[in-house]
C-alpha positions as CSV (number, residue, x, y, z in Angstrom):
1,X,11.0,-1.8,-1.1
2,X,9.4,-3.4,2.1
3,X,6.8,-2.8,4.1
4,X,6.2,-3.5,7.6
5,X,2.5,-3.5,8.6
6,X,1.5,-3.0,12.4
7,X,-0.7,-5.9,14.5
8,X,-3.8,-3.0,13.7
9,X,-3.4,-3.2,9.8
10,X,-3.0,-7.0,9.7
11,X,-6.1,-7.5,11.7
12,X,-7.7,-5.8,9.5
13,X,-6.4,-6.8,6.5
14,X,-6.3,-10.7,7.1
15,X,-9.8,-11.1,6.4
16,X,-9.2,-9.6,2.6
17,X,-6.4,-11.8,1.9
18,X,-7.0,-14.9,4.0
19,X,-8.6,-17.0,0.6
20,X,-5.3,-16.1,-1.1
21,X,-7.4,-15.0,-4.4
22,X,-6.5,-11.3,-3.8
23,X,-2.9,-9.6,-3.2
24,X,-1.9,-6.2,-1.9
25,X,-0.4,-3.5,-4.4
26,X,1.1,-0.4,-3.2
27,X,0.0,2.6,-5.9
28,X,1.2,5.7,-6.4
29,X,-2.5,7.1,-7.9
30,X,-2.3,9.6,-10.4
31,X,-5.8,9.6,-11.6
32,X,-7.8,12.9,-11.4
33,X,-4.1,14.3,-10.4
34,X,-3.0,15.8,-14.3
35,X,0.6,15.1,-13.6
36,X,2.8,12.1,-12.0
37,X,4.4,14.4,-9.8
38,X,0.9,15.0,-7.9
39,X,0.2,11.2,-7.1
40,X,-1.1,10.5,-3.9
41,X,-0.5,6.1,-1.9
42,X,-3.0,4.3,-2.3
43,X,-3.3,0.6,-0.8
44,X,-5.6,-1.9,-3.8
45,X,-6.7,-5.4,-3.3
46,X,-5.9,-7.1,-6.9
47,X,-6.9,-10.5,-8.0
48,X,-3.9,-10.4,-10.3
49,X,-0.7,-8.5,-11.2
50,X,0.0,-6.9,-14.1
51,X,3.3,-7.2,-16.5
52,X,4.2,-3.4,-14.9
53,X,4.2,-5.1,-11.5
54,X,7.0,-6.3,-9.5
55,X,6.4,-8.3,-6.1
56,X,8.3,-6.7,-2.9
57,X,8.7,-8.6,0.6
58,X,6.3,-7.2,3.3
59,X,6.1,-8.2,6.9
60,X,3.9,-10.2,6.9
61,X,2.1,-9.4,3.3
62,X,3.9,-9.5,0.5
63,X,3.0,-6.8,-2.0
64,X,2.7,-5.4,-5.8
65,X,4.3,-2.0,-6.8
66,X,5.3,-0.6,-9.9
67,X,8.8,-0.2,-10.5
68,X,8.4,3.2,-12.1
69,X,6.9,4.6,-8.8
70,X,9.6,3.2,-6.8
71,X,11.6,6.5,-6.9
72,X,8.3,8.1,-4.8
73,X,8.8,5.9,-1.9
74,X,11.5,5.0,0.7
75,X,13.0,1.2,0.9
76,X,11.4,1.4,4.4
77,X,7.9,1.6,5.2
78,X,5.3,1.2,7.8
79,X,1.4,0.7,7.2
80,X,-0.5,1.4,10.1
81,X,-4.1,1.3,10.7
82,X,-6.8,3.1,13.6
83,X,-9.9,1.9,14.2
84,X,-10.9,5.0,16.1
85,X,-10.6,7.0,12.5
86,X,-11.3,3.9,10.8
87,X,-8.2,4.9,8.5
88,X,-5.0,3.7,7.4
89,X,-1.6,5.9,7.2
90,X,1.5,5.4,5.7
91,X,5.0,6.5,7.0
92,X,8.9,5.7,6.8
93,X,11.2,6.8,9.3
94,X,11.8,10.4,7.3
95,X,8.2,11.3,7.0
96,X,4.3,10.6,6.9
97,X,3.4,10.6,3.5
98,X,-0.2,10.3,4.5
99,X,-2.8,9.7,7.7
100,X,-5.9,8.9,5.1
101,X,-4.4,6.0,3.0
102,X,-6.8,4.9,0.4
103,X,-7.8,1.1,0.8
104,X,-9.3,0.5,-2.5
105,X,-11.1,-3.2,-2.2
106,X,-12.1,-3.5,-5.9
């Protein structure tokens, strides 16, 4: 899996992960949801991974995932982020899987 994050989402993100204490992990959040099927992407700032997590290349971040969610995501993705909706989206080249992505900064 990789993701590619616009000049927008960087800019915004760089600040979070400048220190180098926290690390980006792509989730596939089930909570509240009742079944896997019904997860929604969410983007979380970690200060550590877990022994589910596996580390994908990212231009430029690098990022966590779980390898069990894998099969809800493409190879290729694109994080994007607008200041205007003060919101970040997440999209491949087949669809948008969402315009609201969840930055979750705890």
């Amino acid at each position: 899996m990789h993701i590619s994050f616009s000049k927008a989402a960087v800019a915004y993100l760089s600040p979070y992960l400048s220190s180098g204490e926290k690390q980006l992990k792509l989730l596939h959040d089930t909570e509240g949801c009742g079944c896997v099927m019904s997860g929604v992407p969410a983007l979380q700032l970690v200060q550590e991974s877990t022994v589910d997590d596996r580390m994908a290349e990212g231009d430029p971040f690098p990022f966590l995932y779980e390898p069990r969610h894998e099969v809800f995501f493409e190879p290729e993705l694109r994080i994007d982020y607008s200041s205007d909706r003060n919101a970040f989206s997440l999209k491949s080249d087949s669809q948008i899987y969402t315009l609201n992505l969840r930055f979750i900064k705890s």
